[in-house]
N, C-alpha and C positions, 0 to 999 in steps of 0.2 A: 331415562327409560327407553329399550330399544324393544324392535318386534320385527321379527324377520318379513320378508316380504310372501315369500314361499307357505302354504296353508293348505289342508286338505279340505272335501268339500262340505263338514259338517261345522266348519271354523266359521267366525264371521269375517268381512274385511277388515284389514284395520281403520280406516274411515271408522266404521260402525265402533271400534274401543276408544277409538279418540272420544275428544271432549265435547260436549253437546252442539258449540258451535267452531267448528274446524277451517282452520286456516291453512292448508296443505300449500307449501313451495318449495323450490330447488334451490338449496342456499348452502356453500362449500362443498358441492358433490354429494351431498345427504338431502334425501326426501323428508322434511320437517312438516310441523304442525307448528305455527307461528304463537298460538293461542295458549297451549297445554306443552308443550315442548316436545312430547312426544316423534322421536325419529322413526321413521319406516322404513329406512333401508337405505340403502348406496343407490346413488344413481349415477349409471353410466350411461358416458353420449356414445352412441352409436354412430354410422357413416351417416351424414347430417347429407340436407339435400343442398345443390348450390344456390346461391344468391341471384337474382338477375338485376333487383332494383334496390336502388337506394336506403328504401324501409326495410328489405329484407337483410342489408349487410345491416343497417343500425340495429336490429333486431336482435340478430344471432352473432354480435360480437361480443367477445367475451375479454378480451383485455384492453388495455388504454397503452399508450408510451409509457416508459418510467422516463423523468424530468431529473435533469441533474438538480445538486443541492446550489445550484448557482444560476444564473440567468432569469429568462422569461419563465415562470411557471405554471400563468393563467390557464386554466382547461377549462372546454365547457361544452362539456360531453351532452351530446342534442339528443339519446335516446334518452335520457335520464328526466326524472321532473325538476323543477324550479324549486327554491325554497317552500315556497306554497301548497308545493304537490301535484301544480298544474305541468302540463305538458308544453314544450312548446311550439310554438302556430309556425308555418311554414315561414315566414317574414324574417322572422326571429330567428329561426336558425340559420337561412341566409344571410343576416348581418352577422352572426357570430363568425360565420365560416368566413368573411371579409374582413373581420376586424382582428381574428387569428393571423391571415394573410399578413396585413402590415403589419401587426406585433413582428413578426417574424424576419420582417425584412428589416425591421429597424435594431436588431441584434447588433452589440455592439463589437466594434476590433477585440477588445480586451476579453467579452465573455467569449468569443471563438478562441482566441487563444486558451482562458480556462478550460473550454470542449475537450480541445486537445492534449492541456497539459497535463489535466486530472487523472485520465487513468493512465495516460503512461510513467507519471511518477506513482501509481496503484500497483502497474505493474513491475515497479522496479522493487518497489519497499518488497512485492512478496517474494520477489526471485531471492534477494538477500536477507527474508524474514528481520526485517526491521520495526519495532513494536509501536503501539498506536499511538504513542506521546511525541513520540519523535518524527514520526510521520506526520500530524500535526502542527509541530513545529517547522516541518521542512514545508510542507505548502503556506502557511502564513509569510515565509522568507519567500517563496517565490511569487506568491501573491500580492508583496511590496514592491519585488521585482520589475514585476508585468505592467504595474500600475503606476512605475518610472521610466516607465517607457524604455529597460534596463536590453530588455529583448528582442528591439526594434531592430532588423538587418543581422542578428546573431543565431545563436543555433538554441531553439528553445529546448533541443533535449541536452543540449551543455550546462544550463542553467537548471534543468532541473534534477539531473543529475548532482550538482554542485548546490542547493538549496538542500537536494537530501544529505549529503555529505558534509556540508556546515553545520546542518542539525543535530547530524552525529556526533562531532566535535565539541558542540555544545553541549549535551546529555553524559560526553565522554563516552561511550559506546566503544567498546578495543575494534573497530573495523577500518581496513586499508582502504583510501583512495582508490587503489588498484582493484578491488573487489568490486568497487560500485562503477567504477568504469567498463571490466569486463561484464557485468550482469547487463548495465546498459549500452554496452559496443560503441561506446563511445570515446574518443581519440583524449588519450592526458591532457595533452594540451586543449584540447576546447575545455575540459573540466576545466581545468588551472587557471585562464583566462574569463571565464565567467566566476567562478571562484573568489578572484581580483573584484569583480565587479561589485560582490556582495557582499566584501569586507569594507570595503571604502563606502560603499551609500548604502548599505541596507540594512545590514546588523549593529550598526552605531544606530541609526533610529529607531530599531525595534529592544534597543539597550539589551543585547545578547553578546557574550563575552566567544569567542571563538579559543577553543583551549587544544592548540598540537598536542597528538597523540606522544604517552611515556613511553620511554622502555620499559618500565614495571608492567605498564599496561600489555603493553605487547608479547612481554615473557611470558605469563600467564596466558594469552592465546596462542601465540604459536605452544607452547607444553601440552598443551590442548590439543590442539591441533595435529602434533605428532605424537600423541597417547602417551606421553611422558610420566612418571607416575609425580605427586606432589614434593616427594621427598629432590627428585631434581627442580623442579621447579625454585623452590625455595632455595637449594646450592646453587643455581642460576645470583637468583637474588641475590646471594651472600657474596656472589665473585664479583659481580656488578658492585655493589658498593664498597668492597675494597678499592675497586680499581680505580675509583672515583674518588675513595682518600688518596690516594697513591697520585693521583694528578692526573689521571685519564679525563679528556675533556672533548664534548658531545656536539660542540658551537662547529655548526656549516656543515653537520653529517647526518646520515639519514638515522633515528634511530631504532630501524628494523635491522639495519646489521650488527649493530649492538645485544640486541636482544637474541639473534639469532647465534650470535656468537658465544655470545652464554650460554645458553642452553647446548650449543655444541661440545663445551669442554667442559657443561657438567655431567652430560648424558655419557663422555666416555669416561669421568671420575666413577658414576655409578653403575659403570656394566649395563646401562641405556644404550647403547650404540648408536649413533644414526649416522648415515654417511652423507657427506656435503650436499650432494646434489636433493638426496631429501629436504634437509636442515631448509638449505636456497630455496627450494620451489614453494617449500610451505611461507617462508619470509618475502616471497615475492621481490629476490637479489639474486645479483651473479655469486656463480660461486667463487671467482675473484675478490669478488668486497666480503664475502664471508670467511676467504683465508687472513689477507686486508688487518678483520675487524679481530682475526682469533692474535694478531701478530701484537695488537695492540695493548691486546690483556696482558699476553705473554710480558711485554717490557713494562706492561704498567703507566703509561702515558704513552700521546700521541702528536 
């Protein structure tokens, strides 16, 4: 039930239509009646006066820190009552405010590290919209990491760059190495070298299977990627596995040039056109390894 605030002067207040005994407070920016439910209206704060002493900031604060989902998270916010209801005594919150202090100093290496690693791999998943399973997956891997002491004297945005990229590989996700390096400016090689780290002691104890990206996979995103319609896509496909009866063999090459290569001489079988330097820049290749890759369909082994 609401009741505007505004009234002319034959109206009662609304006090007087509330309920016989009113509990009137300010609770989510609405004037409430705690008893009857009854709202009175919006309340807005106005230019508030300043604080000078200690009861007046405890007073007129209106938010607390937000605590991450990891470390210290004990609060004990001294305007507020006890369980009881009681207030409390001056004593009292001078030891709270003392025993926050050493909580604080006693923070450990490892949760400073999750501090920092947390939202920079936060902000990496959303640059490259990476969905919530797999982001889960990639901080639990770097979570094992941390706690082997794996990024001790290393670059923690290599490993967590390289925890969200194993994740992917694990979920099979069609994204480059190269995508998640450029989102997080971060140099190939540190990925690649923390990467190392996290196949050898990390993902054998968490019994996680790391699975290299296909060509199938990849045909399917780049066609995507350069708006290909499904019918190339699929002649993509079809020239790839011929080539692959025919003796064409994948062992010690990257297979984005493969894939890009395909779609390249399917796109001009179906009046798709794309010119190399397109084809390369979406496959993240020179345009040398994608003439290379088309020479090899052509003879059908390589």
């Amino acid at each position: 039930m609401k009741n505007n605030i505004g009234r002319s002067n034959n109206q009662s207040s609304p006090e007087e239509q509330c309920c016989s005994d009113p509990y009137i407070d300010i609770r989510g920016g609405e004037k409430v009646c705690f008893n009857c439910g009854m709202v009175f209206g919006v309340y807005f704060v106005d230019d508030q006066r300043r604080a000078y002493s200690n009861e007046e900031v405890e007073k007129r604060i209106q938010n607390e820190p937000k605590w991450r989902d990891f470390g210290s998270r004990t609060m004990i916010i001294s305007n507020q009552p006890d369980s009881k209801g009681n207030q409390f005594k001056a004593e009292t919150k001078t030891l709270f405010n003392r025993l926050s202090k050493i909580q604080n100093s006693l923070v450990t290496s490892i949760e400073r590290n999750f501090w920092e690693a947390k939202p920079k791999m936060k902000q990496l998943v959303s640059k490259i919209n990476i969905p919530a399973y797999i982001y889960e997956t990639a901080w639990k891997i770097y979570t094992l990491a941390a706690r082997k002491k794996l990024t001790m004297g290393r670059s923690i945005e290599g490993f967590i760059a390289a925890s969200l990229y194993a994740a992917i590989r694990i979920h099979e996700l069609p994204r480059l190495l190269e995508e998640v390096c450029d989102a997080g400016l971060i140099p190939r090689k540190t990925v690649m070298r923390s990467l190392g780290f996290l196949l050898k002691d990390v993902l054998s104890e968490l019994n996680l299977k790391y699975k290299p990206i296909t060509v199938e996979q990849l045909i399917f995103k780049f066609g995507n990627d350069l708006e290909l319609p499904m019918q190339t896509q699929q002649l993509a496909m079809k020239m790839l596995n011929q080539s692959f009866k025919k003796g064409m063999s994948t062992i010690g090459k990257d297979p984005k040039g493969f894939a890009a290569s395909a779609l390249y001489l399917a796109a001009k079988e179906t009046n798709n056109r794309k010119t190399q330097a397109e084809v390369s820049y979406v496959a993240k290749i020179t345009e040398v390894t994608l003439r290379t890759r088309v020479n090899d369909f052509k003879n059908g082994s390589s």
